[in-house]
N, C-alpha and C positions, 0 to 999 in steps of 0.2 A: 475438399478441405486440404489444405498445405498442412503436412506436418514439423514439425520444428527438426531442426531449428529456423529462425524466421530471422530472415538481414534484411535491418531499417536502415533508412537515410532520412533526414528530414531536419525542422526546425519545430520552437519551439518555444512556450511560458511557463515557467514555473513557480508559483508560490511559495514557502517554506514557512510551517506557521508550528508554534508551539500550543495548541490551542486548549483553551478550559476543558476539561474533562470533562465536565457537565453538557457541553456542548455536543461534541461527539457523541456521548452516548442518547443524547437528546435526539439530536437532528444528523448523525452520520452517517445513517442506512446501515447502518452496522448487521451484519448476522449477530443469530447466539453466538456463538463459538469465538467470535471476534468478540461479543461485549465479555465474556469469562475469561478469555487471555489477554485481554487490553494489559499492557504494564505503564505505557505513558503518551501522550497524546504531541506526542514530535512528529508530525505529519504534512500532507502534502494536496496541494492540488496544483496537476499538471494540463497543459493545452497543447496540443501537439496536432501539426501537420505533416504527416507523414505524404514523402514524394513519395518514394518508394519502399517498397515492402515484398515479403513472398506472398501474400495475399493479397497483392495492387495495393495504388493510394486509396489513403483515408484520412479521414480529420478524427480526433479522438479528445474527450474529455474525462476526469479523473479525478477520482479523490481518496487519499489516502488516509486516516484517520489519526493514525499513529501507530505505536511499535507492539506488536505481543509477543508473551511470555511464550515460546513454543519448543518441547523439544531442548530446553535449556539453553536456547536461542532466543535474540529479538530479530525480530522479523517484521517486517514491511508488512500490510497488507491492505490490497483497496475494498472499498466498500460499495463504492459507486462511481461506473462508469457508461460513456455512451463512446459509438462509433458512428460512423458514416456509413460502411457495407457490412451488408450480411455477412460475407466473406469472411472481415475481420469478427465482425460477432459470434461466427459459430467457432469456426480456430481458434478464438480463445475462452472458449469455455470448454470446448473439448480435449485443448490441448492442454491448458493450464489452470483450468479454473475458475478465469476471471471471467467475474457476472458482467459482460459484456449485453449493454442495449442498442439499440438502434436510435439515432435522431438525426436530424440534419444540419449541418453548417455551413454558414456562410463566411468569407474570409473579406476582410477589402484593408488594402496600403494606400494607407495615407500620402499625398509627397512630404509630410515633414516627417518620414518618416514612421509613424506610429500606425496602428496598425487595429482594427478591430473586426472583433468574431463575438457571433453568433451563436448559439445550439437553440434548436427550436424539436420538439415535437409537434404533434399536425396542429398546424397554425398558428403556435403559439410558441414565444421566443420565450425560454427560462433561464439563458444566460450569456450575461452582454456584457462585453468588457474590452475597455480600448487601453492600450500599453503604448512605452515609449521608451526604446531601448534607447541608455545614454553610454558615453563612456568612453574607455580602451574596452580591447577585445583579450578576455585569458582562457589558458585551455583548462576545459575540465575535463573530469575521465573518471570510472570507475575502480581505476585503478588504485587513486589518490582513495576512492569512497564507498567501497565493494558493498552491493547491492541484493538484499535474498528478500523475496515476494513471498509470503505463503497465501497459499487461496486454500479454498475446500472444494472436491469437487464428489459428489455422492459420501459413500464413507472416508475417503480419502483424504489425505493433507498433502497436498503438493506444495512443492517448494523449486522456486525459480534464480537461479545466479543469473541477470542479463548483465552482459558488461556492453557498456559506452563510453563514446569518445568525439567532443567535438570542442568547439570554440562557444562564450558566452560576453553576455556585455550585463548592465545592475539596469533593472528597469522601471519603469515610472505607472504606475498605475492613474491611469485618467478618469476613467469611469469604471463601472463597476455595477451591474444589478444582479440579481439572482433571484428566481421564484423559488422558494422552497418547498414546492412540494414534489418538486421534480432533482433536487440539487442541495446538497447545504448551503446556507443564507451564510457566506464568509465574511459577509459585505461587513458586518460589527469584528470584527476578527482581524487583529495587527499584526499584519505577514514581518517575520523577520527579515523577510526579504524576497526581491520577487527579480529573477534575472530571465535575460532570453538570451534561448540558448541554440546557435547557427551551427547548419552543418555537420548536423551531429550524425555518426552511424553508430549502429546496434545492433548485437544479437541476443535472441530470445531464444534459449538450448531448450529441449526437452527438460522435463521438470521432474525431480527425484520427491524423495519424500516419505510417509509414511502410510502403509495400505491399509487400509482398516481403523482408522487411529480415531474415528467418529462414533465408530459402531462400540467401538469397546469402552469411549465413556458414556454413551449412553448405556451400556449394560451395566456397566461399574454402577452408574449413576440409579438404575432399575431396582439392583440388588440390596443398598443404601436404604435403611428404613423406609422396607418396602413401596420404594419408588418414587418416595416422598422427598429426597433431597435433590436440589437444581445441580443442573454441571457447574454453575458458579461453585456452589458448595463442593461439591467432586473433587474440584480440580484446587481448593482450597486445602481439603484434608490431603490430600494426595502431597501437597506443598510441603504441609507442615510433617507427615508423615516421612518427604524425604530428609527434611532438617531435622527430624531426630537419628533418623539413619547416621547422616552425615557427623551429628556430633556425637552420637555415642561411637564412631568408627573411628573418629581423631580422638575421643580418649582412651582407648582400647589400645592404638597406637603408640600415643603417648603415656601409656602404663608401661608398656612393654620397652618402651628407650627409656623412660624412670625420671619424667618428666609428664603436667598435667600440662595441658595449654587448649584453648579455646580450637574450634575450629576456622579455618580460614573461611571469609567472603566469599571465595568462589564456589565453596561447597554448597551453597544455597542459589 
């Protein structure tokens, strides 16, 4: 197994959807832990053929579900993904977390240009979808859009900054299937936008984060009328726990300058 950091080169589709809440948690793949910190469902599903990598090529699919509340952060986090090699499957569950599977894909270009792929598990294709980059070509980058993944990985919260950078065009989606029992059904789902994205390189650093941060609310959550409260609920009281923190520490404050006033927004 390659250890990160890991440097991509490749292309790429990506979806950008704001999707029903109800959706995600219905059909996301979502873990616990992701359906307790969901804060909003500004999410994602990406297709990516990676040329090159520290792990060799690989084709990859992905789905992002939207952003959680973590650590007093929002954070990216995927729920459901598939790769091409083992290689990349085990590197990134070891390195980062992410619940990487195996499936197979097929690629084929179009001559007008458009392009379609496949992911199949044994025998059976679950998701089909042919695109049609139009346009000028603009650069993106993470620079403009800085990027943090959390995954879980045992007790763990890791958390991942990749930065990227390449050229993209606004893309056309032509078809479109999805079996859902292998993939979220996106196909009812109005992408805000779907670009492809050329020539992109990336790095994936080793991933920071917090050690133990699983184990201690399932204890928290244990000791909770005797054991009978969910980590939803945990991580509720825990919420509201710190906003009273926060606003009796901005009146205490503002006793002492001799003035009352609310607390700010960011303190929650």
């Amino acid at each position: 197994m390659r250890h990160p950091p890991w440097h991509l080169t490749g292309d790429g589709f990506i979806w950008l959807f704001r999707f029903p809440r109800g959706f995600v948690e219905r059909c996301g793949f979502m873990a616990d832990w992701q359906r307790a910190h969901l804060q909003d469902a500004l999410g994602a599903v990406m297709l990516v053929n990676y040329h090159e990598t520290s792990a060799g090529p690989y084709h990859e699919l992905l789905f992002i579900p939207g952003r959680l509340r973590l650590m007093g952060r929002r954070l990216f986090s995927i729920s459901k993904i598939y790769v091409s090699t083992e290689a990349s499957m085990r590197g990134g569950i070891e390195n980062w977390g992410i619940p990487k599977e195996c499936a197979a894909f097929a690629r084929e270009q179009h001559a007008n240009s458009s392009v379609s792929y496949r992911a199949m598990c044994p025998g059976r294709v679950f998701f089909d979808a042919t695109l049609a980059p139009f346009g000028p070509r603009f650069p993106i980058s993470s620079a403009l859009v800085p990027l943090a993944v959390a995954q879980a990985r045992n007790d763990d919260l890791l958390i991942t900054r990749p930065t990227a950078r390449g050229t993209a065009r606004l893309c056309r989606m032509r078809e479109l299937k999805v079996e859902p029992a292998f993939f979220p059904d996106i196909t009812a789902c109005r992408p805000l936008v779907v670009i492809a994205v050329e020539r992109f390189r990336m790095t994936f650093p080793a991933a920071g984060g917090g050690a133990g941060i699983f184990h201690q609310n399932r204890a928290r959550c244990c000791r909770c009328a005797g054991g009978r409260l969910s980590l939803r609920q945990a991580v509720d009281r825990n919420r509201r726990a710190h906003a009273t923190n926060a606003f009796s520490t901005s009146r205490s404050w503002s006793r002492a300058s001799g003035s009352v006033s609310a607390p700010s927004a960011s303190n929650f």
